[in-house]
Each structure stands twice: as structure tokens, then as C-alpha cells.
C-alpha positions in Angstrom: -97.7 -54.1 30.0 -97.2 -51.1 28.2 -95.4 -48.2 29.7 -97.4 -45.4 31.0 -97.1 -42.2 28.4 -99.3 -40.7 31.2 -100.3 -40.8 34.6 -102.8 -38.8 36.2 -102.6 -39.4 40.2 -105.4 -37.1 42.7 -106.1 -34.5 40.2 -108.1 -31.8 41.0 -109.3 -28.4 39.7 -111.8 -26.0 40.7 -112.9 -22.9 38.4 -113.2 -19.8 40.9 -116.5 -17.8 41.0 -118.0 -15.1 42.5 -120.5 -17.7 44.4 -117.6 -20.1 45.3 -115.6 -22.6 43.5 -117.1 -25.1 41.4 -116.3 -28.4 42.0 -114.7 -29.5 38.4 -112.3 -32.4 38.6 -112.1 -33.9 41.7 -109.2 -36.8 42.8 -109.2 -38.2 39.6 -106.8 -40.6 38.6 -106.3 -43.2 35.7 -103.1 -43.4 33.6 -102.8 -44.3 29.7 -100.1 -46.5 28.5 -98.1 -46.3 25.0 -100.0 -47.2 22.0 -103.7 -47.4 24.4 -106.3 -45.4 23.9 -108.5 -44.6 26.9 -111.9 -43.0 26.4 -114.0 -40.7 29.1 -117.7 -40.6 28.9 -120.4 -38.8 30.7 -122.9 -36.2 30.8 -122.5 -32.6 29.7 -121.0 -30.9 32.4 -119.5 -34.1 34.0 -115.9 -32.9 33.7 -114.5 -34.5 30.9 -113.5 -31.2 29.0 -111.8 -30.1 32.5 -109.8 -32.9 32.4 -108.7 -31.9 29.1 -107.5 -29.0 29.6 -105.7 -29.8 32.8 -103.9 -32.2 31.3 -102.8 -29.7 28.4 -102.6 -27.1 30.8 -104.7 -24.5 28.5 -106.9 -23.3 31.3 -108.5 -20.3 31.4 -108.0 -17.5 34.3 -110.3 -18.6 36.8 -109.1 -22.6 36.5 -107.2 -23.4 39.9 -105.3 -27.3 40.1 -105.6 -27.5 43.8 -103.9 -30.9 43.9 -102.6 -33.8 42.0 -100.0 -34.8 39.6 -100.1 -35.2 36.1 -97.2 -37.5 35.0 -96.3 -37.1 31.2 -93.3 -39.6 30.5 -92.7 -39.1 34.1 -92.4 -35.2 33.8 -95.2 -33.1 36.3 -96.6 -30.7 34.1 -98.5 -29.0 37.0 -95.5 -27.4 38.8 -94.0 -26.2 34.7 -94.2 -22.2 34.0 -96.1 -20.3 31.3 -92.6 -20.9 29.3 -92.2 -24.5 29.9 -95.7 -25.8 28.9 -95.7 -23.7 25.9 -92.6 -25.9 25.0 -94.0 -29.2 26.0 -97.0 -28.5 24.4 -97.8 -30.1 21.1 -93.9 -31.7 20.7 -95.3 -34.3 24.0 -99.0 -33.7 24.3 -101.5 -32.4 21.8 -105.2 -31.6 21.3 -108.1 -32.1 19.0 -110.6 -29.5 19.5 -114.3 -29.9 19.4 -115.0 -27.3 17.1 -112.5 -27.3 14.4 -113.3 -24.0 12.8 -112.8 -21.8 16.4 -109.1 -24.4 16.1 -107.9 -22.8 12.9 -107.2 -19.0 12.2 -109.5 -18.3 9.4 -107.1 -15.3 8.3 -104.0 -17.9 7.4 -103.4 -21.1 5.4 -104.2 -24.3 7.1 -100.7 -25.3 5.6 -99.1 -21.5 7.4 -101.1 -23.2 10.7 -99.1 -26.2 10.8 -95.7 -24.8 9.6 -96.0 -22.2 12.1 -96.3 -25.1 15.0 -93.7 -27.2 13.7 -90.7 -23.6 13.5 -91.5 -23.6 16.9 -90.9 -26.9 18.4 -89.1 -28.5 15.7 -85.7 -26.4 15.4 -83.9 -28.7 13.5 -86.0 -29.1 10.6 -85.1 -27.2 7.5 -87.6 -25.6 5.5 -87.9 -28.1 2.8 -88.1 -31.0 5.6 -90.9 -29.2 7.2 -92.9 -29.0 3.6 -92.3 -32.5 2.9 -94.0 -33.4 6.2 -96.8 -31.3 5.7 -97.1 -33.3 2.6 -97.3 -36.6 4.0 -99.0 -35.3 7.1 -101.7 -34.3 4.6 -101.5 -38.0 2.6 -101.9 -39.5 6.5 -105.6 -37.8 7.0 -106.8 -38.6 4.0 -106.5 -34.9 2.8 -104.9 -34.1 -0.8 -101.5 -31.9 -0.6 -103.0 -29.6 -3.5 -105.2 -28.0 -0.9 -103.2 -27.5 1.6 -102.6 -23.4 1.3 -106.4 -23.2 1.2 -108.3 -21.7 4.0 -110.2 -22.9 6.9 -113.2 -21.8 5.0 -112.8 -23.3 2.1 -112.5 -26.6 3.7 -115.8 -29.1 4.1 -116.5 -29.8 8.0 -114.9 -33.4 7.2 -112.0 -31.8 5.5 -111.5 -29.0 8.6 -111.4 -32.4 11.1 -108.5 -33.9 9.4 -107.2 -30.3 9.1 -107.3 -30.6 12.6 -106.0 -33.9 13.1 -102.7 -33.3 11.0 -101.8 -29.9 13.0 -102.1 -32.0 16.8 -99.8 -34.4 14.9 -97.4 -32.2 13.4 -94.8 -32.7 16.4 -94.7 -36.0 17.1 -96.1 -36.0 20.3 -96.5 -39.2 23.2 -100.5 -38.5 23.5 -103.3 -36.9 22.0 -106.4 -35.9 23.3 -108.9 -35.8 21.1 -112.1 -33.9 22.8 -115.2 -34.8 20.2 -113.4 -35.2 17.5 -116.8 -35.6 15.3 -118.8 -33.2 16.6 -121.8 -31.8 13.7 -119.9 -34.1 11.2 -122.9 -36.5 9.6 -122.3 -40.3 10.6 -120.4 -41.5 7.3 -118.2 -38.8 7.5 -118.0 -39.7 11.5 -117.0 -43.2 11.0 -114.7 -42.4 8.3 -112.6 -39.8 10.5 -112.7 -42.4 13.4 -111.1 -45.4 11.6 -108.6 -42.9 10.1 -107.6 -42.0 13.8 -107.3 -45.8 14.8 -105.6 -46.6 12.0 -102.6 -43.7 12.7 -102.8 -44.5 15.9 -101.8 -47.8 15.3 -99.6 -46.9 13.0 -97.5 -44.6 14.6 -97.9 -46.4 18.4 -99.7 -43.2 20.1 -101.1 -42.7 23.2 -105.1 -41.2 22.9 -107.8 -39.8 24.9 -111.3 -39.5 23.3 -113.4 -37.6 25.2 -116.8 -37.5 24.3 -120.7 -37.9 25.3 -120.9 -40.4 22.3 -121.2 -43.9 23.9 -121.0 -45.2 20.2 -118.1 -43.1 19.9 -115.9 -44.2 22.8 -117.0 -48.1 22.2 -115.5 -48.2 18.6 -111.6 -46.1 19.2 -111.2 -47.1 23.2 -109.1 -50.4 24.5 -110.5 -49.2 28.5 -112.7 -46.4 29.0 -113.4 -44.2 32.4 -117.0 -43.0 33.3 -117.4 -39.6 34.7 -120.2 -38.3 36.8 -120.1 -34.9 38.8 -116.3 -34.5 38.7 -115.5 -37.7 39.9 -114.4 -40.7 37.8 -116.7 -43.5 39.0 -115.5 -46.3 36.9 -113.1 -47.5 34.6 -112.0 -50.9 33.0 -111.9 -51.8 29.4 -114.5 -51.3 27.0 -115.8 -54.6 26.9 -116.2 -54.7 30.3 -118.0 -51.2 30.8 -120.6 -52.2 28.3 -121.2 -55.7 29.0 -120.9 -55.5 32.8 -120.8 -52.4 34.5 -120.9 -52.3 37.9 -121.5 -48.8 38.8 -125.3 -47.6 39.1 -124.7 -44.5 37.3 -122.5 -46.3 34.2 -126.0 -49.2 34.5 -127.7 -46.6 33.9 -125.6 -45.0 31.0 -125.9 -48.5 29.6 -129.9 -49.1 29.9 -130.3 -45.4 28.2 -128.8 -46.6 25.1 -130.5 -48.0 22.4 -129.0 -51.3 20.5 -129.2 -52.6 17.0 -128.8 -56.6 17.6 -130.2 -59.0 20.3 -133.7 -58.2 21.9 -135.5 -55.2 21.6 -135.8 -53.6 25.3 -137.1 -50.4 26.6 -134.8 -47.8 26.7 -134.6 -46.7 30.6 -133.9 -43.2 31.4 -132.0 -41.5 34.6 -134.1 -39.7 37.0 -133.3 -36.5 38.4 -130.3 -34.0 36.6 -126.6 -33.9 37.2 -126.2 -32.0 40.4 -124.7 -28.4 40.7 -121.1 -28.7 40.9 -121.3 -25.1 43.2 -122.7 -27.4 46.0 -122.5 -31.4 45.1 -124.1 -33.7 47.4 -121.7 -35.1 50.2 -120.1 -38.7 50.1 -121.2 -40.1 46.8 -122.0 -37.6 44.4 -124.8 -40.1 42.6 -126.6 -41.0 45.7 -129.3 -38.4 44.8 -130.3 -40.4 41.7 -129.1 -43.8 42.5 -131.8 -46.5 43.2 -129.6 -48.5 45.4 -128.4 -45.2 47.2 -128.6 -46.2 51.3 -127.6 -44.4 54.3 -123.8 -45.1 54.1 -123.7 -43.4 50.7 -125.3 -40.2 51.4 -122.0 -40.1 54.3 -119.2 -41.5 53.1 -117.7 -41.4 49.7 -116.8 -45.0 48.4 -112.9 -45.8 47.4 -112.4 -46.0 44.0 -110.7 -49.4 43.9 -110.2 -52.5 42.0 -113.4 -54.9 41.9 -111.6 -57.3 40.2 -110.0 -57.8 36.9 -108.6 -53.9 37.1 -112.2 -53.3 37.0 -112.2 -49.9 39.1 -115.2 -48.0 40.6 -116.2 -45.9 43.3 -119.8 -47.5 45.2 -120.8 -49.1 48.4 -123.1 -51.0 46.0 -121.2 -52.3 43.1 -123.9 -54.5 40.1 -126.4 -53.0 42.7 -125.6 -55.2 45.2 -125.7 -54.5 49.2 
């Protein structure tokens, strides 16, 4: 088994509002080891993003960890000051952002963006090192050196995404979150920009996180993936397992909704109701609301999120929708 890069244990965050907190992450824990990736799915507003940015510590003001422990090669980031996570940020965990215009200044280079990353973290790197590896960071993403002291704008969206990709790997760090890395990219350009990642993942042994709404997404880059619903994770086991035999209602349900290009055709089934308000969730399990196997002990107690077998994990008095 391969060492844990991270390890997430009881997590929770609550963003503070004038109307009370709202309910974010709650007791979330997983872990990812070297060279995995692990993918999170779920609706908008499930928490995945939250997540995210817990783990990277970029929260904004009103974000409040409450509890938990995030483990990066057995460092707690939660307890680290402004000063500390600025310096373990990007040299041991780094981010792909969604939108990778809004990532990159549009007043400086793409090449100044990633030079200006690498003088701060790595010190020992001479100039002409540093240009060298901008190079080949370049040659790694598919991008062409010659355009590197373009701008942001002049870059195609595919072109931007790679942009992207290079600057989170600039440092060298353990793990990578990558938070819709294809977002408003068409699907060629998609799939090419996904078998890149794999490929320099495998290549240089990384950690990842894909976060993403995708289902498509997640099934082709993730070795396990975790299902999200209402701040909670409800499942998690590895991606063959999720999609070929979920046991949590809600992931069933994920599963049904999704429309398939080989076996039978089959109606696509949809889930009833809407993601609950995060201001006031429902007690004990948070899906009981929607859930067609929901019974009384559900709407009471919330279920352990444990091992069904297999390390096939998830939270439901109900598990295949079974009594």
C-alpha cells in the first residue's frame, strides 16, 4: 500500500453568515496515497470546492475549520499561520483552478507567473535553472516554449489550461488538486488535457484530487473516488466499484441519472426533490428527505460512515437499498 501524501481525519468548516453558519464540510475524512488519484463528485453546492480550499487553506474571511485534521506528509496544516501556509503552499500542495483566466494575472507573462512562484519557494535555483524548467515545464503540457512570455489573453482556453497546469506544477509538490480542470473547454480539447494530466501524473508519481460534477470526468483520471452530498461524504471506494455497484441511495441515484453509450438502452431516472439548504440540513442523514428507502431510524440518527466490505465505505442504515 502506498503511503498516504494526505490524510484528512473529521474535517469540518462552516462559512459564517448573518443568518447562521452554513453547514459546508462536515466530518469528512478520506486520505490519498502517493502516486493515487482520488476524485470527489456531487452536486453543485455539495461541498467539494470547500474541501478544496480547506485543504489549501485559501479560504475566504468568513470560512471557520471548526474541527479536524488535515495531514499533509504527516504535517497539520490547520494549526500553520498566514506565514507558514504561504510557505507550504505550492512547494507541498498545489491547485488547478476552475476558471483559468480569473488564475492568471492578465497584466504579466504566463512565463513572469511561474518564475515568480518558483523565486519564492525554490531559493536555490539560479536564474538560468529556473528558465530551463519553465522550458520543459512548458514541453510537459503540451505547450510550445516560444509562447511562453505571451499573455493570458493571447492564449486559446486549451492553451490557458495547461498554462495552468504547469504553474501548480512548478514546485514540485506531493498533491495536486485539480478543481474542474476542463471546465467550458469543448470535449476533444477535454480529453486531451485529461490524458496529459494522467500521463504526468504517472510520470512524476503525484498525488491528485479531481474534483468535479463531471461523472465522465472522475471515471476516466480516478483509481477510488468519494461521493459528496450536503457536506457530508457518503461514499467512497474505487471507481470501479462506485459505478458498477454503489451502495449508497444517493450515489444509485447519481448512477441511474447518467446516460451510457454501450449495453442496453435504459431510461434515464432523475432525483426527486433539491439539495437541501446547508443553513438548516435535515437531522441524522442529510439524504433522508429524497431517499426512497429513507425510514424512521434515518430521519434520527446519522449512519457511520464505515467499511461495507472491500474498503467500500458509506454512510446508510440502508446500504444497495436494503433494510
Amino acid at each position: 500500500m502506498a503511503e498516504n501524501v494526505l490524510q484528512v481525519q473529521d474535517l469540518t468548516m462552516h462559512y459564517v453568515t448573518r443568518k447562521g453558519p452554513v453547514f459546508a464540510v462536515d466530518d469528512v475524512s478520506f486520505h490519498v496515497g502517493r502516486g493515487e488519484s482520488v476524485g470527489l463528485v456531487g452536486e453543485s453546492g455539495c461541498g467539494k470546492t470547500s474541501i478544496a480550499i480547506s485543504l489549501i487553506r485559501l479560504l475566504p474571511e468568513n470560512a471557520d475549520i471548526k474541527k479536524g485534521q488535515i495531514l499533509i506528509n504527516g504535517t497539520d496544516v490547520v494549526p500553520l499561520s498566514h506565514n507558514e501556509m504561504n510557505a507550504f503552499r505550492w512547494r507541498r500542495i498545489s491547485m488547478v483552478f476552475q476558471a483559468a483566466m480569473n488564475a492568471l494575472n492578465p497584466v504579466y507573462t504566463v512565463e513572469q507567473q511561474i518564475l515568480e512562484a518558483m523565486r519564492q519557494h525554490l531559493k536555490g535555483m539560479s536564474e538560468a535553472e529556473m528558465n530551463k524548467k519553465v522550458d520543459d515545464l512548458f514541453r510537459l503540457v503540451d505547450l510550445d516554449p516560444r509562447f511562453k512570455d505571451q499573455y493570458p489573453h493571447q492564449y486559446s482556453g486549451g492553451m490557458r489550461q495547461r498554462a495552468v497546469i504547469a504553474m501548480a506544477l512548478c514546485c514540485d509538490p506531493d498533491i495536486i488538486i485539480a478543481d474542474e480542470p476542463t471546465t467550458a473547454l469543448d470535449v476533444i480539447v477535454q480529453d486531451q488535457i485529461l490524458k496529459r494530466i494522467r500521463e504526468i501524473q504517472s510520470q512524476l508519481n503525484m498525488a491528485m484530487i479531481y474534483i468535479s460534477h463531471d461523472i465522465a470526468v472522475i471515471a476516466e483520471v480516478s483509481d477510488r473516488v468519494g461521493v459528496m452530498y450536503a457536506g457530508n461524504l457518503v461514499e467512497m471506494a474505487t471507481t470501479e466499484a462506485i459505478f458498477h455497484r454503489p451502495i449508497h441511495p444517493y450515489t444509485m441515484g447519481l448512477m441511474s441519472a447518467f446516460p451510457s453509450i454501450i449495453g442496453e438502452k435504459t431510461k434515464l431516472v432523475t432525483l426527486p426533490g433539491e439539495p437541501p439548504d446547508l443553513l438548516n440540513p435535515p437531522p441524522a442523514c442529510r439524504y433522508h428527505p429524497r431517499c426512497p428507502y429513507a425510514t424512521d431510524i434515518c430521519k434520527e440518527q446519522a449512519p457511520e460512515f464505515k467499511d461495507h466490505g472491500d474498503g467500500h465505505y458509506a454512510a446508510c442504515w440502508h446500504p444497495g437499498g436494503k433494510g
